[in-house]
Structure formats: C-alpha cells, structure tokens
N, C-alpha and C positions, 0 to 999 in steps of 0.2 A: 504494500500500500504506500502510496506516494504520502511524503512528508509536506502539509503544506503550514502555511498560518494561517489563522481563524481570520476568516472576514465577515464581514456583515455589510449587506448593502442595503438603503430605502429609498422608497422615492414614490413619486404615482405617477402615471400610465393609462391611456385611454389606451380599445382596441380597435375605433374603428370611427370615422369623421361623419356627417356633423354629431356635436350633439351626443358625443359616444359618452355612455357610464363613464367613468374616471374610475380609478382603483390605488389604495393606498398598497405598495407592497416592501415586502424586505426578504431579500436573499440573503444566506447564511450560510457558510462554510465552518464547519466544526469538524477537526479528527478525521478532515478528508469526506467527510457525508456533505450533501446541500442538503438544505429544508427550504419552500419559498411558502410565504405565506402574503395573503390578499386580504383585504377589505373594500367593499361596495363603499365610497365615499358619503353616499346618500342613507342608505338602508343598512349599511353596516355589518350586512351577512360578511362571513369571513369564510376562507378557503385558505387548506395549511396542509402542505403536502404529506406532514410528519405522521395523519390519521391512516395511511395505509405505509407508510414507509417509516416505522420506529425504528426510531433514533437517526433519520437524514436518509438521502439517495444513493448507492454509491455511483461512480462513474459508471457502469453496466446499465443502471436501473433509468440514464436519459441518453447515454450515445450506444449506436452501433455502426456497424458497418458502413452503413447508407448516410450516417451524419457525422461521423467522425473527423473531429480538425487534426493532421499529424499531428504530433509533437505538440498538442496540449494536454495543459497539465488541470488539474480538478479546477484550479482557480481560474485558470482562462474561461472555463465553462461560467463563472459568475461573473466577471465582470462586467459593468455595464458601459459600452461606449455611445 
C-alpha cells in the first residue's frame, strides 16, 4: 500500500447549468483510503461514501483499467484542479 499524507479537500460544486442544485462536499484521504462526502446546499440530504465502503475506498474500489492515470499515486486521485 502506497505511503501517502492525509488530505482533506472542501469546497461546492454544481452538476449541471442553469440553475443546477449546488452541493457542499469534502474529499478525504486517510491511511491511503478516500471517503467523499456531499451535502444538498438547500435541503441538506447528505451522501458519504464511507456507508458502503468502511473505513474509505481503496485505489481498486474507483480506478480500473479503462480509467487509470499511469503513475498516479492515491493522492493525484483527490486533488482538485
């Protein structure tokens, strides 16, 4: 398992124009797992990856074959650019 540092990312995110929900969210790298978790900005339903994936994602559980960036590491997967 790749050695990485803990990050934490937040911020919000519309998916789609005009007029789109808005969504509060934070990405999170812990011990090499991601967890991302969501909030409805309006209605405040939440969505948190951690309820079918205890304890984070590993790298298997969001890249395969057909999405794989070479030579990234777990944290290239959270970043946000």
């Amino acid at each position: 398992m790749e050695g990485q540092p803990d990050i934490k990312i937040d911020g919000v995110t519309a998916f789609a124009l005009p007029l789109a929900t808005s969504y509060r969210y934070a990405i999170e790298l812990k011990s090499s797992k991601m967890s991302i978790w969501m909030e409805d900005r309006i209605s405040k339903k939440q969505w948190c990856s951690t309820y079918k994936y205890k304890g984070g994602m590993a790298k298997t559980d969001y890249v395969s074959d057909a999405n794989v960036i070479p030579d990234a590491t777990v944290a290239d997967y959270v970043k946000v650019q």
